[in-house]
N, C-alpha and C positions, 0 to 999 in steps of 0.2 A: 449244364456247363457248355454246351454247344452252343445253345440258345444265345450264352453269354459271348460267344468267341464269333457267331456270327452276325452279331447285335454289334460286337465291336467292327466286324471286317463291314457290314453294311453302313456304319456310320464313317469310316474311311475317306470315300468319296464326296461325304458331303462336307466333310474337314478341309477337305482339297477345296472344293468348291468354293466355301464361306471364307477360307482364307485368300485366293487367290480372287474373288470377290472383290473383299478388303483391301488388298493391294493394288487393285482395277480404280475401285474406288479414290482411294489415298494419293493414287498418280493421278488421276483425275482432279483432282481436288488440288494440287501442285499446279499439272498447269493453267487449272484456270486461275487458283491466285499469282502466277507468273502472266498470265492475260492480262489480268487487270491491271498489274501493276504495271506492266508496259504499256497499254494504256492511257494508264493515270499520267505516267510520267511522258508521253507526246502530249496529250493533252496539255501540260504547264509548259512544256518546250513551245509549242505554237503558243500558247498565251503570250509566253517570254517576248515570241518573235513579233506579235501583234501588239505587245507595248510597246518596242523596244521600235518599230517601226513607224508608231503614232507620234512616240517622242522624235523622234529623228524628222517626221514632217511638218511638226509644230518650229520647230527649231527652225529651219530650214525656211519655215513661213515667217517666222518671226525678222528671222535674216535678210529674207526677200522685201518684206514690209519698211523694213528699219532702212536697208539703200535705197527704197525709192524715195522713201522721206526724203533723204540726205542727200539726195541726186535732185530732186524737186526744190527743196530747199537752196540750194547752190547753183540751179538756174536762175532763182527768181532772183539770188543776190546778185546774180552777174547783170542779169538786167537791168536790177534797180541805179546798178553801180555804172552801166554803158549808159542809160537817160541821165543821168547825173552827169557825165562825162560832157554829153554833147550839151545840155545846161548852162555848164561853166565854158566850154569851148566852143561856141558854134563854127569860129569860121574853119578853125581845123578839123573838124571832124566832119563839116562838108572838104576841104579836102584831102582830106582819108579816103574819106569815100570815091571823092573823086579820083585818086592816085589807087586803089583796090580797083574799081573798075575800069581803068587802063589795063592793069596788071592782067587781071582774070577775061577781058577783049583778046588781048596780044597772044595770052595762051590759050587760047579757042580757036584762033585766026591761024596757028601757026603747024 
């Protein structure tokens, strides 16, 4: 019976142990699936920020692209439309010119 009673008290300590083991264990095991999960979830935040960043440049390209057409495009009407101008008008449009270049002498000169 003693055998019995200290068979039970000798396995005591290793109850404590396997237990507190277990719970070493189990916390362990928390926070690394809290790791990973924080983790995982910066990982799709910067993906988020790295599409969300590609679109916003494309866009922005797109934008940049589309006004120089429309800036190119509306030089070259003005042009075609000022040779046309002097075409039908020669003798005023030399003096246009000639009356602009008074103008632009006078305020240099002054």
């Amino acid at each position: 019976m003693t055998d019995m009673k200290d068979t039970k008290v000798k396995d005591v300590p290793n109850k404590i142990g396997n237990s507190a083991r277990e719970g070493a264990q189990g916390a362990t095991n928390s926070v690394s699936d809290f790791a990973n999960e924080a983790k995982d979830r910066v990982s799709q935040w910067a993906s988020d920020a790295t599409d969300t960043a590609r679109q916003a440049f494309e866009t922005t390209t797109d934008a940049a692209k589309q006004a120089f057409d429309t800036t190119t495009d509306t030089i070259s009407n003005f042009g075609g439309e000022m040779t046309n101008m002097v075409k039908r008008y020669p003798i005023q449009a030399v003096l246009v010119g000639f009356g602009v270049g008074l103008l632009i002498g006078r305020t240099v000169r002054t």
